[in-house]
PDBQT receptor file of N, H, CA, C and O in Angstrom, charges set to zero:
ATOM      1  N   UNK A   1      26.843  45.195 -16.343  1.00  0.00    +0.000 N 
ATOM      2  CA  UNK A   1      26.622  43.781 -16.467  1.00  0.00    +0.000 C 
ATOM      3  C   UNK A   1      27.863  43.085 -17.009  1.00  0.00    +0.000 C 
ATOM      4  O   UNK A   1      28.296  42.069 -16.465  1.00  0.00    +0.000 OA
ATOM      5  N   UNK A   2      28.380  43.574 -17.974  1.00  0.00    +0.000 N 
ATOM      6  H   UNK A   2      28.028  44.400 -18.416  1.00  0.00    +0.000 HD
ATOM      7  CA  UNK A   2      29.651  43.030 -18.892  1.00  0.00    +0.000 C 
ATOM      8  C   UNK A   2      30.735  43.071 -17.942  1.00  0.00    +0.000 C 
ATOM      9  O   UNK A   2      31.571  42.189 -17.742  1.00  0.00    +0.000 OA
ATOM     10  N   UNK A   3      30.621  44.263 -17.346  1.00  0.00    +0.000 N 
ATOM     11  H   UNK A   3      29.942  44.979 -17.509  1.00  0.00    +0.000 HD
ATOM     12  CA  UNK A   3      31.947  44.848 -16.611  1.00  0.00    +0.000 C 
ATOM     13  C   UNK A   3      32.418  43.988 -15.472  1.00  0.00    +0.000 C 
ATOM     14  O   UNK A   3      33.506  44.280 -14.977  1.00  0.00    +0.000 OA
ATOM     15  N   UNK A   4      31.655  42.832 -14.924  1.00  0.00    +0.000 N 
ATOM     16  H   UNK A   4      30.771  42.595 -15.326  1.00  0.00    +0.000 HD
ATOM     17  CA  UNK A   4      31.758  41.942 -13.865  1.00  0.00    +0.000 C 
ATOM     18  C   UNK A   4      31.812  40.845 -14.728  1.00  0.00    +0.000 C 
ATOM     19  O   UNK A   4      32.020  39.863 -14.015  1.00  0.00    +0.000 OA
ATOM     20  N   UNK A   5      31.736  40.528 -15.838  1.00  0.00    +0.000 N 
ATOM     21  H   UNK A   5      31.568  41.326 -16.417  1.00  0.00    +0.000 HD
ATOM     22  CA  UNK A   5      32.737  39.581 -16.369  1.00  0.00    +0.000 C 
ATOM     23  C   UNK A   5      33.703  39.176 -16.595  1.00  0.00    +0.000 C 
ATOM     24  O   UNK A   5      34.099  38.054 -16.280  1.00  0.00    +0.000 OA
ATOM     25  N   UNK A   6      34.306  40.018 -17.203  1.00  0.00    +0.000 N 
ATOM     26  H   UNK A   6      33.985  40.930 -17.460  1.00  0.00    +0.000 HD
ATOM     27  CA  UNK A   6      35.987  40.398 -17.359  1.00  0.00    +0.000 C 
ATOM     28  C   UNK A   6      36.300  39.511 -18.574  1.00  0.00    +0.000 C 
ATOM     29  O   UNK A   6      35.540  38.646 -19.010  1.00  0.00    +0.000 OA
ATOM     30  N   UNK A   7      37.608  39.852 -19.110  1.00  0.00    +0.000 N 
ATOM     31  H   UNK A   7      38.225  40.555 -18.756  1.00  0.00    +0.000 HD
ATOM     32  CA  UNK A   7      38.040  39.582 -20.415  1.00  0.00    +0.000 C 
ATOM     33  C   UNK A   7      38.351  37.990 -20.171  1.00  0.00    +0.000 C 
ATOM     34  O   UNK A   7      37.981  37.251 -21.083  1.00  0.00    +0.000 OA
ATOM     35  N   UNK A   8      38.901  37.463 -19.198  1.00  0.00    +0.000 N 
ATOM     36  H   UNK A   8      39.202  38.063 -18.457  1.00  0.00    +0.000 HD
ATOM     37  CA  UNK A   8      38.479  35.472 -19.083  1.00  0.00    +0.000 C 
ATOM     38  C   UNK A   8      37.339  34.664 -18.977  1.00  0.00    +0.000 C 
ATOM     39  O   UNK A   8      37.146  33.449 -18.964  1.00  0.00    +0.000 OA
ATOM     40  N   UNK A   9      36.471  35.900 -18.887  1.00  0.00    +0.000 N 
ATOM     41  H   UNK A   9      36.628  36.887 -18.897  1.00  0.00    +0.000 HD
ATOM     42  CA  UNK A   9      35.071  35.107 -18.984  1.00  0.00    +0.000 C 
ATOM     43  C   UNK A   9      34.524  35.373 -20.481  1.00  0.00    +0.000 C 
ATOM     44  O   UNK A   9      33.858  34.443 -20.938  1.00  0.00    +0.000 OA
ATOM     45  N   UNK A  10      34.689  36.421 -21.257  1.00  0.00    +0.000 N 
ATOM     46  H   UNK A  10      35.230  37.176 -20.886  1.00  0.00    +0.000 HD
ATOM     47  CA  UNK A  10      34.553  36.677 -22.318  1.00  0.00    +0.000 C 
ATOM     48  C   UNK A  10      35.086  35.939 -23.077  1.00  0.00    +0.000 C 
ATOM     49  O   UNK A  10      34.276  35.583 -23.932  1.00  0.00    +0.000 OA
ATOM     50  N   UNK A  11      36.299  35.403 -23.252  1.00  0.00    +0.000 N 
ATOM     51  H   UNK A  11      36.957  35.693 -22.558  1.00  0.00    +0.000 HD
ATOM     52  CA  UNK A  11      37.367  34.552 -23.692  1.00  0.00    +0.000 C 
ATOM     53  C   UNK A  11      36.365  33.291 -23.600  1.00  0.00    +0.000 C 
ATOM     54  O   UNK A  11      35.789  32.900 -24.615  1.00  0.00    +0.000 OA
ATOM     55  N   UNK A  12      36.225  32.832 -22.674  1.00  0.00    +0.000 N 
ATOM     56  H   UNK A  12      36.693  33.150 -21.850  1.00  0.00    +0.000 HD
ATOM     57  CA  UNK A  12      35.784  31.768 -22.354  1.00  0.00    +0.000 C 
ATOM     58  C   UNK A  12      34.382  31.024 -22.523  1.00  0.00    +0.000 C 
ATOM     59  O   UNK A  12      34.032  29.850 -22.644  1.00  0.00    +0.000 OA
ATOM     60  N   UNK A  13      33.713  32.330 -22.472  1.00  0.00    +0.000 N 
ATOM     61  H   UNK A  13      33.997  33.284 -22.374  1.00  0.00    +0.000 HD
ATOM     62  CA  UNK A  13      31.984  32.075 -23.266  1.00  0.00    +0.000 C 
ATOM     63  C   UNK A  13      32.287  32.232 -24.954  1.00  0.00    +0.000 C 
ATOM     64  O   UNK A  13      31.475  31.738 -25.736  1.00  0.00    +0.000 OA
ATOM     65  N   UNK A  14      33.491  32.940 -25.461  1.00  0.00    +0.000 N 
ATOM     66  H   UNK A  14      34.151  33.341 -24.826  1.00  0.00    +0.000 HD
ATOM     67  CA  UNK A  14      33.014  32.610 -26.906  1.00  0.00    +0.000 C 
ATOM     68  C   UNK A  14      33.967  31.165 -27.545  1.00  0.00    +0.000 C 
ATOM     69  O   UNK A  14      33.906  30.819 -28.725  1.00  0.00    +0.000 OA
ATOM     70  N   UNK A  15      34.637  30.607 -26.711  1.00  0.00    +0.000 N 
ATOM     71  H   UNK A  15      34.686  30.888 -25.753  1.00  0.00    +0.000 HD
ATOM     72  CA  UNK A  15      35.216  29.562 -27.182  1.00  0.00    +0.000 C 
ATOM     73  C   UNK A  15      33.932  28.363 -26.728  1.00  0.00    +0.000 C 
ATOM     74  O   UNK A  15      33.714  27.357 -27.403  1.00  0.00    +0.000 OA
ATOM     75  N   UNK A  16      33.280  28.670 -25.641  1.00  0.00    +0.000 N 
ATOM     76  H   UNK A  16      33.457  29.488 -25.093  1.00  0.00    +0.000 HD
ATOM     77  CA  UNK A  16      32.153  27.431 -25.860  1.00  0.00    +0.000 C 
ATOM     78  C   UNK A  16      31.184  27.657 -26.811  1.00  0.00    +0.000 C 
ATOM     79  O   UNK A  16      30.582  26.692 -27.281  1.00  0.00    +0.000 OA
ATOM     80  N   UNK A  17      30.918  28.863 -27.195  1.00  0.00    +0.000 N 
ATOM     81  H   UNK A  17      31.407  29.647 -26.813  1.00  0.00    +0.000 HD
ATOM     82  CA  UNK A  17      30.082  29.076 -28.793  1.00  0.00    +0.000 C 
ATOM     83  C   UNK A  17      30.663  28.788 -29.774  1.00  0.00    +0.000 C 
ATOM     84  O   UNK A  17      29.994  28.450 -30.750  1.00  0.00    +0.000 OA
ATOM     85  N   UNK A  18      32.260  28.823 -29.870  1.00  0.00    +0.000 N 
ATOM     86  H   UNK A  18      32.803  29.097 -29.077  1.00  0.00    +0.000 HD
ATOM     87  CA  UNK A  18      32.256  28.553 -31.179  1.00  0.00    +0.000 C 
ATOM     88  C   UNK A  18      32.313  26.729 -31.016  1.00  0.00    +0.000 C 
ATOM     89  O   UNK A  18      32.078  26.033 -32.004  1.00  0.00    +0.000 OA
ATOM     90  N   UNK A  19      32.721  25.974 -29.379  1.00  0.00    +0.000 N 
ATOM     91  H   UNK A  19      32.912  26.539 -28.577  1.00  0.00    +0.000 HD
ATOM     92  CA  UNK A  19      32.758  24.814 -29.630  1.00  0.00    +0.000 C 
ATOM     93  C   UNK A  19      30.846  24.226 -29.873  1.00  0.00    +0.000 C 
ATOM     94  O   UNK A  19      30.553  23.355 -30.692  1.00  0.00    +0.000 OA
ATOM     95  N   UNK A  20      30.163  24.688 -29.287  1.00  0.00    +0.000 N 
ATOM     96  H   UNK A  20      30.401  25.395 -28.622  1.00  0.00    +0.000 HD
ATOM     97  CA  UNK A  20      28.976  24.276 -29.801  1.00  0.00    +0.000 C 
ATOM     98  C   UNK A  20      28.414  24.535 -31.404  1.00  0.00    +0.000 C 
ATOM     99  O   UNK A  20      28.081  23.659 -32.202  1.00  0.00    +0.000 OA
ATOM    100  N   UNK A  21      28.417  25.800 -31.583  1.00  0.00    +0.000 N 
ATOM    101  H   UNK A  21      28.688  26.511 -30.935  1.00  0.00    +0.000 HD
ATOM    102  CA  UNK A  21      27.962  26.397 -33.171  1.00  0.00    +0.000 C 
ATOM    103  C   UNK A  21      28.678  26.016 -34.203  1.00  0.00    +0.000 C 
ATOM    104  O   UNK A  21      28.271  25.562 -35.272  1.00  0.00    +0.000 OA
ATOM    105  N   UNK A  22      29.656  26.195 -33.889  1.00  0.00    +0.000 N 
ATOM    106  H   UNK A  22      29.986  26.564 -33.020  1.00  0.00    +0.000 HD
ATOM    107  CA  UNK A  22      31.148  26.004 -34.989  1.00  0.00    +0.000 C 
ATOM    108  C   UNK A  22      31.597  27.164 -35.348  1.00  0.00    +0.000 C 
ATOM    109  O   UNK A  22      31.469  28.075 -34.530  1.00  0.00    +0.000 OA
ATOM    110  N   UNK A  23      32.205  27.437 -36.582  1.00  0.00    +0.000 N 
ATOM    111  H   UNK A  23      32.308  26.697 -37.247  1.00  0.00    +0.000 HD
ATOM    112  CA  UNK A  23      32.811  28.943 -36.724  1.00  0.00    +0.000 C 
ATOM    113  C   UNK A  23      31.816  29.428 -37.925  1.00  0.00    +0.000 C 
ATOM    114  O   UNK A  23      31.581  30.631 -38.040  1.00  0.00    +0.000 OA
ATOM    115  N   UNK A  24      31.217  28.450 -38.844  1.00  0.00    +0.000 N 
ATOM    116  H   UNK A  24      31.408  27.473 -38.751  1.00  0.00    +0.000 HD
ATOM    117  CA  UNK A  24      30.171  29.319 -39.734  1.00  0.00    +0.000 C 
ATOM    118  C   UNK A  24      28.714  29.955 -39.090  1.00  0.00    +0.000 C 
ATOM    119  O   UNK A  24      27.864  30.673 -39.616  1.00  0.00    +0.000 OA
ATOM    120  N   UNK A  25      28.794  29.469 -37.946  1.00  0.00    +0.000 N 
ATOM    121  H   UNK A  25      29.485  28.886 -37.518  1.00  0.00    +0.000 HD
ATOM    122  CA  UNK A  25      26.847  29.785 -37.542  1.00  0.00    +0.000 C 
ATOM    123  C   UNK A  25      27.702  31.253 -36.126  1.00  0.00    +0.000 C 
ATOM    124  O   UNK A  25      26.959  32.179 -35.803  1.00  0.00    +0.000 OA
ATOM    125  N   UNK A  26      28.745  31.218 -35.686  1.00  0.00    +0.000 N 
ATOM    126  H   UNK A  26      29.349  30.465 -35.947  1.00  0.00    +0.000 HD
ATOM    127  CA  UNK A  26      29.109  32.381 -35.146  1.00  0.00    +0.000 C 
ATOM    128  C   UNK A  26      28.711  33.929 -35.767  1.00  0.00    +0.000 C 
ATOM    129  O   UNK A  26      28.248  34.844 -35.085  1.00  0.00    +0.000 OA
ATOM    130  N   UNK A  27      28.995  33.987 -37.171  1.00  0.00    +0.000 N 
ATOM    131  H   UNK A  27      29.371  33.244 -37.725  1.00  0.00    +0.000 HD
ATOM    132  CA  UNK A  27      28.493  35.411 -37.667  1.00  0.00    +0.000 C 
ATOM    133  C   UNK A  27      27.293  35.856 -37.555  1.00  0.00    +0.000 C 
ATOM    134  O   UNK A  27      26.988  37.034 -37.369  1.00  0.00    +0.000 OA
ATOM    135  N   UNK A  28      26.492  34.855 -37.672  1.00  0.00    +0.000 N 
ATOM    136  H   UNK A  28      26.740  33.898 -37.823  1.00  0.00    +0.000 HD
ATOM    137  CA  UNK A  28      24.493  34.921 -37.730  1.00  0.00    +0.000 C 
ATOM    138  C   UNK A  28      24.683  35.223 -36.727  1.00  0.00    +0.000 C 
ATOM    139  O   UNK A  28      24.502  36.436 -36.622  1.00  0.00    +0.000 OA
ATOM    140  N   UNK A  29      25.095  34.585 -35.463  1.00  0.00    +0.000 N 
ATOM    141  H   UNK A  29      25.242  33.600 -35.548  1.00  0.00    +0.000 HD
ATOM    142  CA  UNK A  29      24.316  34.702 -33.999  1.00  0.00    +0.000 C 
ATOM    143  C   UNK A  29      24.807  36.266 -33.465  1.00  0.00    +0.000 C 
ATOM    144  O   UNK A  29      24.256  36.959 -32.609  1.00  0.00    +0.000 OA
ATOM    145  N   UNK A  30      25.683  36.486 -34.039  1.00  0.00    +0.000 N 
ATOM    146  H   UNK A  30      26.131  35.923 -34.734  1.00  0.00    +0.000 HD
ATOM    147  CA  UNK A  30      26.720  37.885 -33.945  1.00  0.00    +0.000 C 
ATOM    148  C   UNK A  30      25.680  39.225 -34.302  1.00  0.00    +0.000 C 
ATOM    149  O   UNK A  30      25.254  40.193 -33.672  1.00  0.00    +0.000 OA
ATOM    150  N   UNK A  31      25.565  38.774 -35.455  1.00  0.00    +0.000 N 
ATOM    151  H   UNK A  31      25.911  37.988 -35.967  1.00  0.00    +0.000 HD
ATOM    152  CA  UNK A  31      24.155  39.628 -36.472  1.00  0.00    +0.000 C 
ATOM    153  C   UNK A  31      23.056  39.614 -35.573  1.00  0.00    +0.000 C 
ATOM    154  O   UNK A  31      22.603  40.694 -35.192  1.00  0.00    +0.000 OA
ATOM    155  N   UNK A  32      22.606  38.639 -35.215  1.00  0.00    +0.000 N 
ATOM    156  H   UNK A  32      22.973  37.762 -35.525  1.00  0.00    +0.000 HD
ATOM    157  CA  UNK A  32      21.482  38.685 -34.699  1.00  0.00    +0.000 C 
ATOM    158  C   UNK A  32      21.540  39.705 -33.111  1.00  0.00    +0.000 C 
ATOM    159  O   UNK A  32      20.844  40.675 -32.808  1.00  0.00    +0.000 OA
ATOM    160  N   UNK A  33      22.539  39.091 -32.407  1.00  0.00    +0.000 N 
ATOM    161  H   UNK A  33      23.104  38.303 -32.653  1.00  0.00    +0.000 HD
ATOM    162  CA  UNK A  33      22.441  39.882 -30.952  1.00  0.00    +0.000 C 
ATOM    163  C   UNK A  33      22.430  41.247 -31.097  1.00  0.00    +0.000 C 
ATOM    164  O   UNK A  33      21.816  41.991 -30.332  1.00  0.00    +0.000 OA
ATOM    165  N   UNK A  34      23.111  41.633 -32.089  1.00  0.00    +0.000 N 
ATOM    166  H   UNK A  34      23.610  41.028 -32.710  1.00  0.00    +0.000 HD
ATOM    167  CA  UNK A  34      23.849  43.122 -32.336  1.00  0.00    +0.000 C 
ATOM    168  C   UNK A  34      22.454  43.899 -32.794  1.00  0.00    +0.000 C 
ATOM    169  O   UNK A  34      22.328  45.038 -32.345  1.00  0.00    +0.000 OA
ATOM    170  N   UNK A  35      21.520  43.448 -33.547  1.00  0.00    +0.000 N 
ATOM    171  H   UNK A  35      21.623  42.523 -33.912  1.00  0.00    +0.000 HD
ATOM    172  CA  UNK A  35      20.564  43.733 -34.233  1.00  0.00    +0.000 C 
ATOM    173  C   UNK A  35      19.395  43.586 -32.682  1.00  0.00    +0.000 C 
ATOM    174  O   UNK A  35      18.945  44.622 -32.193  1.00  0.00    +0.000 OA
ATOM    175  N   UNK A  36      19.206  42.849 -32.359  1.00  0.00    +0.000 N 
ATOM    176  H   UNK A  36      19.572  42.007 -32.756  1.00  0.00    +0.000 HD
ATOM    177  CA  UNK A  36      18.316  42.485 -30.686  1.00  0.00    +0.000 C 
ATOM    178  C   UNK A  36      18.743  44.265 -30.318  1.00  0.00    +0.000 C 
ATOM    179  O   UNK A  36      17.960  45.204 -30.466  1.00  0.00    +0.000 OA
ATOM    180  N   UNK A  37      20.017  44.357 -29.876  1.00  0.00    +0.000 N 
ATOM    181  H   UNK A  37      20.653  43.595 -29.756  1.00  0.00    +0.000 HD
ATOM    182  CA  UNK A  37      21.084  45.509 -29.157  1.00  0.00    +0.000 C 
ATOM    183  C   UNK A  37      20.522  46.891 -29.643  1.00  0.00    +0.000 C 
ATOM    184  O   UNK A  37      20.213  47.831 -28.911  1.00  0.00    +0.000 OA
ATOM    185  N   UNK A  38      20.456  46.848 -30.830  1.00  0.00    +0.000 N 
ATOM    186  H   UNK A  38      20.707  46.084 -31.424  1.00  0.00    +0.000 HD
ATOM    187  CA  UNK A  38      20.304  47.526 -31.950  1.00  0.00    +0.000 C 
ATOM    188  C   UNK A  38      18.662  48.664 -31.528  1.00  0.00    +0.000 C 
ATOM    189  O   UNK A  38      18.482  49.871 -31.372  1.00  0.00    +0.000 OA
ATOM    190  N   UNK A  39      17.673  47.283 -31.483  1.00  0.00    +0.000 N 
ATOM    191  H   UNK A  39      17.820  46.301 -31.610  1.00  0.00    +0.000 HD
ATOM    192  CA  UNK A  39      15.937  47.057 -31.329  1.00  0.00    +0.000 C 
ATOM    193  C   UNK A  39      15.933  47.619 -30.222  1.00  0.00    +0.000 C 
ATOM    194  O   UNK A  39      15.408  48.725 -30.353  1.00  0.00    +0.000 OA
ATOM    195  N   UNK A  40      16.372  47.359 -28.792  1.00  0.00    +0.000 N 
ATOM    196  H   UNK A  40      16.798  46.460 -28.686  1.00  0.00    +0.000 HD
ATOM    197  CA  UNK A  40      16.467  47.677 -27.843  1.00  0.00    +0.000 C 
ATOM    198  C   UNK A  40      16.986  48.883 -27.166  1.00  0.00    +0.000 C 
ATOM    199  O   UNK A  40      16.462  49.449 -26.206  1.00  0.00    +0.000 OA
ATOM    200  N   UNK A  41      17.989  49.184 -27.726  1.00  0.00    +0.000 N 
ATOM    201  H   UNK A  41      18.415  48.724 -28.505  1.00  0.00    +0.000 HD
ATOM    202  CA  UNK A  41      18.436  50.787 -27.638  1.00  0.00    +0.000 C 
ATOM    203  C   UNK A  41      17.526  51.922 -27.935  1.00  0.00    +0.000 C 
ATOM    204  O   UNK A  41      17.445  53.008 -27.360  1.00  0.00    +0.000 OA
ATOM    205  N   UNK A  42      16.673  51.328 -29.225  1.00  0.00    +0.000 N 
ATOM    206  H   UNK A  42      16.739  50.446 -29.691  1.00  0.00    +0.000 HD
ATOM    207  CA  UNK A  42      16.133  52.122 -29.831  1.00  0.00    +0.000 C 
ATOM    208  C   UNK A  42      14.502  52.395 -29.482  1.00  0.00    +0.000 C 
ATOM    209  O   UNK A  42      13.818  53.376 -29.770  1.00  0.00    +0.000 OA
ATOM    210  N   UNK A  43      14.145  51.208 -28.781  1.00  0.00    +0.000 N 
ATOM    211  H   UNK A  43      14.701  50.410 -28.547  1.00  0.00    +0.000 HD
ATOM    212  CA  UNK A  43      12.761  51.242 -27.901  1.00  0.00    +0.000 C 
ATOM    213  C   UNK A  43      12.789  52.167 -27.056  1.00  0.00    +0.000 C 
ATOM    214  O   UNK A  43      11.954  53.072 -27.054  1.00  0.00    +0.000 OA
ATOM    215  N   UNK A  44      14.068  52.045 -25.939  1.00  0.00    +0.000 N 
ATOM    216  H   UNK A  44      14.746  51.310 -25.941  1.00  0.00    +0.000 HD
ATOM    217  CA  UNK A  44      14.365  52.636 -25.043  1.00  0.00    +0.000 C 
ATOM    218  C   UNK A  44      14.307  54.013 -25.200  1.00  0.00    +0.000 C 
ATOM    219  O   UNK A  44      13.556  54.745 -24.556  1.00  0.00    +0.000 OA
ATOM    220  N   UNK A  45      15.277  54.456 -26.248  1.00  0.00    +0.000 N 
ATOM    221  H   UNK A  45      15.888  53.862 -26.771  1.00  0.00    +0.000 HD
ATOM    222  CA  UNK A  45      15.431  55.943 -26.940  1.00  0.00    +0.000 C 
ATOM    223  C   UNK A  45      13.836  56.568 -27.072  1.00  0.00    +0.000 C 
ATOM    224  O   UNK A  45      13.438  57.629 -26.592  1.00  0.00    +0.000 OA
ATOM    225  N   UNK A  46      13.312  55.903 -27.610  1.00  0.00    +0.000 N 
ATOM    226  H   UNK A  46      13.635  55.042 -28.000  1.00  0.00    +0.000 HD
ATOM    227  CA  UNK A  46      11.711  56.494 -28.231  1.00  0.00    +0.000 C 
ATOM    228  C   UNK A  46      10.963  56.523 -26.568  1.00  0.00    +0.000 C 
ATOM    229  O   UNK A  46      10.162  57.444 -26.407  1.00  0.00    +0.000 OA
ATOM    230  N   UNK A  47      11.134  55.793 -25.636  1.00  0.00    +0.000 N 
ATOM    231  H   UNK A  47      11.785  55.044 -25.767  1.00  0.00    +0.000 HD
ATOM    232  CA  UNK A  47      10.263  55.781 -24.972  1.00  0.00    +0.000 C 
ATOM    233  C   UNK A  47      10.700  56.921 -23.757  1.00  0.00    +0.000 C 
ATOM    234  O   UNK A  47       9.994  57.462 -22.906  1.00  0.00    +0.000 OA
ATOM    235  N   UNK A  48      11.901  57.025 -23.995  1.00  0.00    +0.000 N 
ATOM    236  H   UNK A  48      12.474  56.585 -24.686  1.00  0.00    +0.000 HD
ATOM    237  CA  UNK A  48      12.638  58.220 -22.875  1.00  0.00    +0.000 C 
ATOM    238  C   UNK A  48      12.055  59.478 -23.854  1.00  0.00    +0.000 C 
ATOM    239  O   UNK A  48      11.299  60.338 -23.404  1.00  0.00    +0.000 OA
ATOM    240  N   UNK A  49      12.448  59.457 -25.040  1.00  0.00    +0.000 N 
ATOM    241  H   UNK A  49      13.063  58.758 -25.405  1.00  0.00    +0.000 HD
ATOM    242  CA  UNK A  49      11.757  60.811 -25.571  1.00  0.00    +0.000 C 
ATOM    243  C   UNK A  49      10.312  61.209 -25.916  1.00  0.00    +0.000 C 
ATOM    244  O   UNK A  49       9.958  62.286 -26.395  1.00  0.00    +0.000 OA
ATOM    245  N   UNK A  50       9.563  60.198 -25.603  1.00  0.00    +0.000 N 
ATOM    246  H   UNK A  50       9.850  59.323 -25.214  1.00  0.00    +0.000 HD
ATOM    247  CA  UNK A  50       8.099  60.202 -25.542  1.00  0.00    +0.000 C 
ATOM    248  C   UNK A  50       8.238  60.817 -24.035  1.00  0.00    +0.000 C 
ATOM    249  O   UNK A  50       8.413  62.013 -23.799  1.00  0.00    +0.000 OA
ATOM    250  N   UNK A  51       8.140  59.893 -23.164  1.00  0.00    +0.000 N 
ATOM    251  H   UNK A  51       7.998  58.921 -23.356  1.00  0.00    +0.000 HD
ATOM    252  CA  UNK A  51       8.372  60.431 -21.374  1.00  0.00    +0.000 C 
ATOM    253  C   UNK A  51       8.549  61.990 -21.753  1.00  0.00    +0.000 C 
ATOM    254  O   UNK A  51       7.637  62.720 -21.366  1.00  0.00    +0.000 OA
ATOM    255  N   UNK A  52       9.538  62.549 -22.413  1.00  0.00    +0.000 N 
ATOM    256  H   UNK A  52      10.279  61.956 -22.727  1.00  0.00    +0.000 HD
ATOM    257  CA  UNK A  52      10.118  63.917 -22.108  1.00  0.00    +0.000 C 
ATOM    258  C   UNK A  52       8.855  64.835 -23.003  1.00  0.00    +0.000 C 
ATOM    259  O   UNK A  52       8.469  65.971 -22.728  1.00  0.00    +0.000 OA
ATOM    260  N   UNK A  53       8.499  64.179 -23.840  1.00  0.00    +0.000 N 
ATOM    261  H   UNK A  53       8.812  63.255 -24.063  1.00  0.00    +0.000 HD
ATOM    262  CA  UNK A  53       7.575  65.235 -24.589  1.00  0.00    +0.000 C 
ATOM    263  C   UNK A  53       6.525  65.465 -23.830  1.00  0.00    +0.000 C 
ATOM    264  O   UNK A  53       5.862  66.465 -24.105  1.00  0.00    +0.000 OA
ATOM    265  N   UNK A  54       6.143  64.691 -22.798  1.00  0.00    +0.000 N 
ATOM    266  H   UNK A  54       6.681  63.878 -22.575  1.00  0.00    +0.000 HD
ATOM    267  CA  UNK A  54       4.456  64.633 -21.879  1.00  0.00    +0.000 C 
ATOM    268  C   UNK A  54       4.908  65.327 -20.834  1.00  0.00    +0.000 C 
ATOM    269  O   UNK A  54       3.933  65.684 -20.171  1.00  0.00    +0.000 OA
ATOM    270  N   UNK A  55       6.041  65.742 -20.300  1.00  0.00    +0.000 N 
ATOM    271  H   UNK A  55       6.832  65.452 -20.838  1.00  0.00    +0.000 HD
ATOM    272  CA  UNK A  55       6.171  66.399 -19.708  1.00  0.00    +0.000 C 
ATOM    273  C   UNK A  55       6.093  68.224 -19.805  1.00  0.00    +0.000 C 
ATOM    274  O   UNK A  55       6.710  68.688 -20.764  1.00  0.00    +0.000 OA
ATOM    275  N   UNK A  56       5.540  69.022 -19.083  1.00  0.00    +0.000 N 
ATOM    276  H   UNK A  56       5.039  68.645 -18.304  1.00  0.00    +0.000 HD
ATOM    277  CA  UNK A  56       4.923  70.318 -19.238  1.00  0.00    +0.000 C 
ATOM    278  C   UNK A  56       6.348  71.157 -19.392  1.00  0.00    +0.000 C 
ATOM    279  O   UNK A  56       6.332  72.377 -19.555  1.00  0.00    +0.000 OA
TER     280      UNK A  56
């Protein structure tokens, strides 16, 4: 998904966050995605190793 962005689009989506948010509300939203990232990895993880345990 990232990988078809490329580093000018990356560049370029966080300069319109910081022009909307500003530079103090950037760390929260940072925290927050990373933590989402975080939740999600870890659903995933449990539910692939549940899958593997039901298997014979």
């Amino acid at each position: 998904m990232l990988s078809s962005i490329g580093i000018p689009g990356l560049i370029l989506i966080l300069v319109i966050a910081l022009i909307i948010y500003g530079p103090s509300k950037l760390p929260e939203i940072g925290r927050a995605f990373g933590n989402t990232l975080k939740e999600f990895k870890k659903s995933t993880n449990d539910l692939i190793s549940n899958e593997k345990e039901e298997e014979p």
